[in-house]
N, C-alpha and C positions, 0 to 999 in steps of 0.2 A: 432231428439231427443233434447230435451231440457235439458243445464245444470242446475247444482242447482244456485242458484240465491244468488249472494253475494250481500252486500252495501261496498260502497268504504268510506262511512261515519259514524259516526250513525246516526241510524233510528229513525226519529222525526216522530210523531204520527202521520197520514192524516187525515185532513178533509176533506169530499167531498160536493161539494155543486154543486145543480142544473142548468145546462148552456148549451141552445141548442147549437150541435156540432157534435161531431160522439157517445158519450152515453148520460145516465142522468141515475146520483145515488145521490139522496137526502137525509140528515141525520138531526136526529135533536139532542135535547141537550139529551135525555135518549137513545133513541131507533131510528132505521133506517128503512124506507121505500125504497122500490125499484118501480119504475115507471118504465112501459111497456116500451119499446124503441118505436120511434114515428120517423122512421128513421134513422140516423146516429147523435150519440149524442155524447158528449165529458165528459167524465170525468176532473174536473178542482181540483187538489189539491193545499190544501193549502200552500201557499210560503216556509213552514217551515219544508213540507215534500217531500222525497226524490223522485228528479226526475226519473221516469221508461225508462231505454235505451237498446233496445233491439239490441245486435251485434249478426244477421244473416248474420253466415260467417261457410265454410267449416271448420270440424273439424275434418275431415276422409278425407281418398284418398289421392288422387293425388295434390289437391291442400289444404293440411291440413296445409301443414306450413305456407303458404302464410295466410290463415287465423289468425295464430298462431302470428303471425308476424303484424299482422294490431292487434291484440288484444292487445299484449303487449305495444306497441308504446301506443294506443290510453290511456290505462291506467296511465301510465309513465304519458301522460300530466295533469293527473286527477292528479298523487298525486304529480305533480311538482308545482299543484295549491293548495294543501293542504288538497287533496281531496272534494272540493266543485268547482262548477262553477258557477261564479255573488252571492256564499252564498249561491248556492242549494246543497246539497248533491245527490249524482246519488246512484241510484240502477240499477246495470247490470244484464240482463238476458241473454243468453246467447242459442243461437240455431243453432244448425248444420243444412245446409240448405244439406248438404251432393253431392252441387254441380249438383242438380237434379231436372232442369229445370221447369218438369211437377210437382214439388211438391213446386216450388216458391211460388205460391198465396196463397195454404192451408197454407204456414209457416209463409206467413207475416200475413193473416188473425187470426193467432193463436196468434202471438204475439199484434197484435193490437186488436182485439176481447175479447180473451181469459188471455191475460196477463196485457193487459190496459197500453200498453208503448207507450211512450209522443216523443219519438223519435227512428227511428229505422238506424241504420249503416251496412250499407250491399250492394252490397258481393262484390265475385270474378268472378265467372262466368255470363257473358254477357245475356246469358239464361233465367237463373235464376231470374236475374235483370228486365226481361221485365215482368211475373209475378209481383213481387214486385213492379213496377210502376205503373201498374192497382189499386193494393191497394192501395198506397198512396195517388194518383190523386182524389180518391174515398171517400178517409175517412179523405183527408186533413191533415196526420200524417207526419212530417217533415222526408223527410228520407236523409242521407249523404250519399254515395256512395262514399268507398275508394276503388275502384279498379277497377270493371267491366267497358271496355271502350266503350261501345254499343253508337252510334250515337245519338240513338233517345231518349237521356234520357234527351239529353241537345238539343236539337234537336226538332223533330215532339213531341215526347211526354214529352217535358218542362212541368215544372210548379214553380209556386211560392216556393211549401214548398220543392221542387225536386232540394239538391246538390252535387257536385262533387268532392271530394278533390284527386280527383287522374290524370285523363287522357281521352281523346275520341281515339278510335285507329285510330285516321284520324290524331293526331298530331307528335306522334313517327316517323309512318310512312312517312309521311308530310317533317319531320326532315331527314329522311333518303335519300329522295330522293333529297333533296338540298346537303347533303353529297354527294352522290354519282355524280351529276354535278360538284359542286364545286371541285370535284377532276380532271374531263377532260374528266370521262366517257361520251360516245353521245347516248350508243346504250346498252339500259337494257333489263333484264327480270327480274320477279317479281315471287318467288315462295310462296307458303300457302295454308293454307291449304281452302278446300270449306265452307266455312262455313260466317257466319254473321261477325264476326272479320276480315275475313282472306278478304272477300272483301271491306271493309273499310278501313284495312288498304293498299291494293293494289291501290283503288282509291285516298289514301292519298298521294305515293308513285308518282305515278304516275302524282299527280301536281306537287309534290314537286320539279320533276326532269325538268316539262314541263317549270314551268318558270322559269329554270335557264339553258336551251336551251338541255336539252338532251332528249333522245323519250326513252318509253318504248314498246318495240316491240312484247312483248310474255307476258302473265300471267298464269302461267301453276300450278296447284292444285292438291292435291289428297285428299280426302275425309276425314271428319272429326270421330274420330280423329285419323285413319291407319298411320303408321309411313313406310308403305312401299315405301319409297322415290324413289327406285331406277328407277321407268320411268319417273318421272320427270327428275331425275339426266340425265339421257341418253341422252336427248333432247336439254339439254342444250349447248354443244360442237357444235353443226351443227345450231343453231340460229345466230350466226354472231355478237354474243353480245361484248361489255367490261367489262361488270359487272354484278353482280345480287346480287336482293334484298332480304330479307326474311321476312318472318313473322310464329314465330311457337314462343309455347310456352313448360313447364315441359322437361316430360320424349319426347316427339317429338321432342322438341328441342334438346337436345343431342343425339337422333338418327338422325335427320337431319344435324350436323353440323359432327359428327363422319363419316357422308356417306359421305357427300360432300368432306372431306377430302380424305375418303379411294378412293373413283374415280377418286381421281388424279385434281381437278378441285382447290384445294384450290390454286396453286400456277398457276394456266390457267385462274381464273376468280373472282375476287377477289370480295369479299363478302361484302354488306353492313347492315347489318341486324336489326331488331328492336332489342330495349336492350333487351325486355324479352326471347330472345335467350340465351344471358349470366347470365340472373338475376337469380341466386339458383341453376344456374347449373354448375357455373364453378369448382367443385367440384369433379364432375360425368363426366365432360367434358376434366380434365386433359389441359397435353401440348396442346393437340389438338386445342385448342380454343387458342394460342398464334395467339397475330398481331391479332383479327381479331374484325373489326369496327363497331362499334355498333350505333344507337344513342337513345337516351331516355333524360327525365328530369330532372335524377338523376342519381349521379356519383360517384366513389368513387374519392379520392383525389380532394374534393371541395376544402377544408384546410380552410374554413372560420370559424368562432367562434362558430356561430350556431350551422354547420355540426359537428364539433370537438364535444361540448357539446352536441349533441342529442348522436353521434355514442356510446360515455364513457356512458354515460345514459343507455344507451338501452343495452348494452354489460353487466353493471352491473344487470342490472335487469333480463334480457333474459340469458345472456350467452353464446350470439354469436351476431355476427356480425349483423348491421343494413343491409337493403338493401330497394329497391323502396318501399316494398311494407311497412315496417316500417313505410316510409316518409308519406306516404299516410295514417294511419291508425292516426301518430302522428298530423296530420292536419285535418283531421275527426274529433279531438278533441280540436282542435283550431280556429275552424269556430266554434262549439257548444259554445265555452267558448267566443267568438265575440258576439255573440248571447247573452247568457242567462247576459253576462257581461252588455252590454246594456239596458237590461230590468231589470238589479238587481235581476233576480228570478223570475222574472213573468214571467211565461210563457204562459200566458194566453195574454199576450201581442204581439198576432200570427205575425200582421202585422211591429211590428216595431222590432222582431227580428228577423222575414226576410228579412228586409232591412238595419238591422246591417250584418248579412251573406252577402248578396250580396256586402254589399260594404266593408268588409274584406280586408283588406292588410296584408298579414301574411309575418312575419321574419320566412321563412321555411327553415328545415335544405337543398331542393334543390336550395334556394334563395328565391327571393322575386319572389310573388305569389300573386293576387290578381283573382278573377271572372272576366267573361264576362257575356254580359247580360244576357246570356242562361243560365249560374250561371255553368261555367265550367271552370279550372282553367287555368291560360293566367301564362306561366311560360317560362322559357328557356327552347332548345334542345338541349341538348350538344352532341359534338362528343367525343367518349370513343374507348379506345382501350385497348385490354388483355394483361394486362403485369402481367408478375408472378402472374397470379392468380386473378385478378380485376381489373376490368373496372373502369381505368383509363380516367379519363377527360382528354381531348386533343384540346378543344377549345369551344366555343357556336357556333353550328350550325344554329340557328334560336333565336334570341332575341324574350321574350316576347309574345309565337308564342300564337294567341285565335284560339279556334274550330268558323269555319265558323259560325253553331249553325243554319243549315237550317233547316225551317220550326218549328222553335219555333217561338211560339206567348205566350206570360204570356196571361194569365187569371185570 
C-alpha cells in the first residue's frame, strides 16, 4: 500500500520536457501533449521541481520498525540540510513493500511506472531486493539500498545506478569469524537459518575464521523462518567444537539466543554472533543476552562527535534510541546529498552523479565509510559486547573491511 505523499519542501511547479530514457511527457507553453512511450523513457523535471523519492521499505510485520527507523534517519538528514539536497527539494513517497518478496517487482514497477520517482530507497528484506533490482537494472532508476544484505546486488547483479549504504551479509559475518579466531577458538560451527542470508553469511564466517587459522567443522540450519532451534541445539555438545557462530535475525533471534541459553550451552560454548542477533532485540531478550559477542559496523558507545550528534538527533526526532539500521537509512541520505550536491540539482546529470556516489567519503555516525568498486560500503567491524542492555563496542575487528564484490562487472 501506498502512503500519502508528503514534500519535505515547498513544491515548486514542474516542468516536463521531452528526453529519451525510461518515459517521455512533452509540454508546451498553453497545453500538454502526451507521446506514446517508444520504450523506456525518462521523465526529466525541471531543476526547480521537487525531486520524486520513493522509500520502499516495510511498514507492517515483523520488520516494521526497522523500516521506521531507516525512514526517520533518512529524513533527519533532509531537514539537517534544510530540507533541500544540492537546492532540490525531495518529495517522498512512501510504500510498504510489506516484506513480500513475490510482490517486489509489482512495487518497484508501481513506484517507477506509476509514481514517476527519480530515485528509489529500499528495503529490508533480501528477497524483496532481488525483485527491485530487475527493475532498476531495467529502467536505469538509481536505487540505494539501506539494509537488505544479498550478495548479488553488489555482486553478479551490480550496476552503475545500484548502491548500498548498509552491508553485504558476507561482511558481519566475515567480522565474526575473525573474532572468533582471534579469541583461540580452532574448532567452530556455524548455526542459521537455510535460506539466501543465512548461507552468505556462513560462507562469510567461515573465511573469516579460515584465515586467521581456525576450521569450521559443522554448518547446521533449520529452515526459514521456523524458530524451532531445538535440533540444532542438540547437536551441538557432541560436535567437538569451541565455539559457535550465528546468524538469525527479529523475533528468531530472540528465540535462538533464549534456547541457546535455556540448554545450558551458553556457559559450554560460547557464542559469537552476527550484531543483528542483538540489534532491536535486546529488549525482548532481557539478562539473557548479558556477555554475549556480537560483531557488526555499528556499535553503541562509539563516543565520537558524529555518533553523539546523530544519536541526540534521531532520539529527538524519533523518540527512541538510534540503532544500525538508523545508521543506514541516515547514509542513504548522505550518498543522495553527495550526489545531487555535485550536480547542483541536475539530475539529469546521470553520469556524473553516479560517480560523485561512488566516490563518497562519508563522516558516518559508524565512522568513516566510503564505496568499493561494486559501490558497497568498505567500513569497520567492530567487536561488541551486551553490557546493561547494549552493544557495547569492545575493539575493531576488521579495519575498513570491502565485500569481495564477486562477479560484478559495471556496465
Amino acid at each position: 500500500m501506498t502512503d500519502n505523499t508528503k514534500a519535505l519542501a515547498p513544491k515548486a511547479k514542474a516542468t516536463r520536457i521531452l528526453r529519451p530514457s525510461r518515459r517521455t511527457v512533452l509540454t508546451g507553453l498553453g497545453a500538454a501533449a502526451t507521446l506514446p512511450l517508444l520504450g523506456r523513457f525518462n521523465i526529466v523535471r525541471a531543476q526547480g521541481s521537487p525531486l520524486k523519492v520513493g522509500l520502499m521499505l516495510p511498514y507492517s510485520g515483523t520488520f516494521a520498525q526497522l523500516g521506521e527507523n531507516i525512514t526517520a534517519a533518512f529524513e533527519l538528514l533532509i531537514a539537517q540540510k534544510g530540507g533541500t539536497l544540492g537546492g532540490r527539494a525531495l518529495e517522498i513517497i512512501k510504500l510498504d513493500d510489506e516484506s513480500n518478496p513475490a510482490k517486489g517487482p509489482e512495487n518497484m514497477k508501481r513506484l517507477v511506472d506509476r509514481d514517476m520517482v527519480d530515485v528509489v530507497v529500499g528495503t529490508v528484506h533480501s528477497g524483496v531486493l532481488m525483485g527491485m533490482l530487475q527493475v532498476a537494472r531495467e529502467s536505469g532508476t538509481l536505487l540505494i539500498i539501506p539494509n537488505a544484505g544479498a550478495g548479488a546486488a553488489t555482486g553478479a547483479q551490480c550496476a552503475p545506478n545500484v548502491f548500498r549504504s548498509s552491508f553485504s551479509n558476507w561482511q558481519p559475518a566475515y567480522g565474526c569469524g575473525r573474532i572468533a579466531a582471534d579469541a583461540g577458538y580452532k574448532k567452530l560451527a556455524y548455526v542459521t537459518w537455510d535460506y539466501a542470508a543465512g548461507k552468505e553469511s556462513a560462507a562469510g564466517f567461515e573465511q573469516g575464521a579460515k584465515e586467521k587459522g581456525a576450521e569450521v567443522v559443522q554448518v547446521l540450519t533449520v529452515p526459514f523462518p521456523e524458530t524451532n532451534f531445538q535440533p540444532v541445539l542438540a547437536q551441538l555438545p557432541g560436535l567437538g567444537v569451541d565455539a559457535v557462530g550465528a546468524f538469525y535475525a527479529g523475533g528468531g533471534a530472540v528465540q535462538f539466543v533464549k534456547d541457546y541459553a535455556a540448554a545450558g550451552l551458553k556457559d559450554k560454548l560460547p557464542l559469537i554472533a552476527s550484531g543483528f542477533v542483538t540489534d532491536g532485540t535486546l529488549g525482548a531478550l532481557g539478562g539473557v543476552a548479558d556477555g554475549l559477542v556480537t560483531g557488526l559496523h555499528y556499535a553503541d558507545g562509539l563516543d565520537t562527535p558524529t555518533d553523539n550528534a546523530f544519536r541526540a538527533a534521531f532520539k529527538e526526532k524519533a523518540g527512541r534510541e538510534a540503532d544500525v539500521y538508523a545508521v543506514q537509512g541516515y547514509d542513504a541520505a548522505q550518498l543522495l546529498a553527495v550526489g545531487l550536491e555535485a550536480v547542483q540539482g541536475d539530475f539529469d546529470q546521470t553520469d556524473a552523479l553516479h560517480k560523485a556516489i561512488a566516490s563518497a567519503k562519508l563522516d558516518s555516525p559508524r565512522g568513516p565509510m566510503t564505496l568499493s568498486p561494486s559501490h558497497n560500503p568498505v567500513h569497520n567491524i567492530y567487536r561488541r559486547v551486551v553490557r546493561d542492555g547494549k552493544n557495547m563496542v569492545d575493539g575493531v575487528a576488521v579495519e575498513a573491511l570491502a565485500d569481495p564484490g564477486v562477479g560484478c562487472t559495471m556496465t
